[in-house]
C-alpha angles and dihedrals in degrees: 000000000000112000136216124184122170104222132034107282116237118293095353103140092055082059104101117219095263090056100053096103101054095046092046102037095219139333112357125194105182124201116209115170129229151187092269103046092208098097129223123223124221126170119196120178095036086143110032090225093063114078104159091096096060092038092050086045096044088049099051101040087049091055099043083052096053096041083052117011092247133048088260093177124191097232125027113261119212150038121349092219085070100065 
């Protein structure tokens, strides 16, 4: 069953790539708002071998979180049926 939850679920970003599964329980599409409403989508693990998406998204949300306390993006990430 596909899940979609509308903030980042707790720790996350420590969960290395292998371990995604297992964190998440299936198929995941997560919502985080933005400044601009119209979301962007972005897939990473569309092939299990290629990790580079959720590294490049783990990096930058961590450090959006740690520069602000919150992902505070820019632009919403997600689904567009969640706005």
């Amino acid at each position: 069953m596909l899940q979609e939850p509308d903030q980042l679920p707790a720790g996350l970003l420590a969960t290395d790539s292998r371990d995604l599964a297992g964190a998440l329980g299936g198929p995941t599409l997560i919502y985080l708002p933005g400044g601009r409403q119209s979301p962007l989508f972005v897939s990473v693990l569309l092939h299990g071998n290629e990790t580079v998406g959720w590294d490049a998204v783990r990096a930058l949300l961590s450090e959006r979180i740690a520069r602000f306390g919150e992902p505070r993006l820019p632009r919403s990430l997600g689904p567009s049926s969640a706005t």
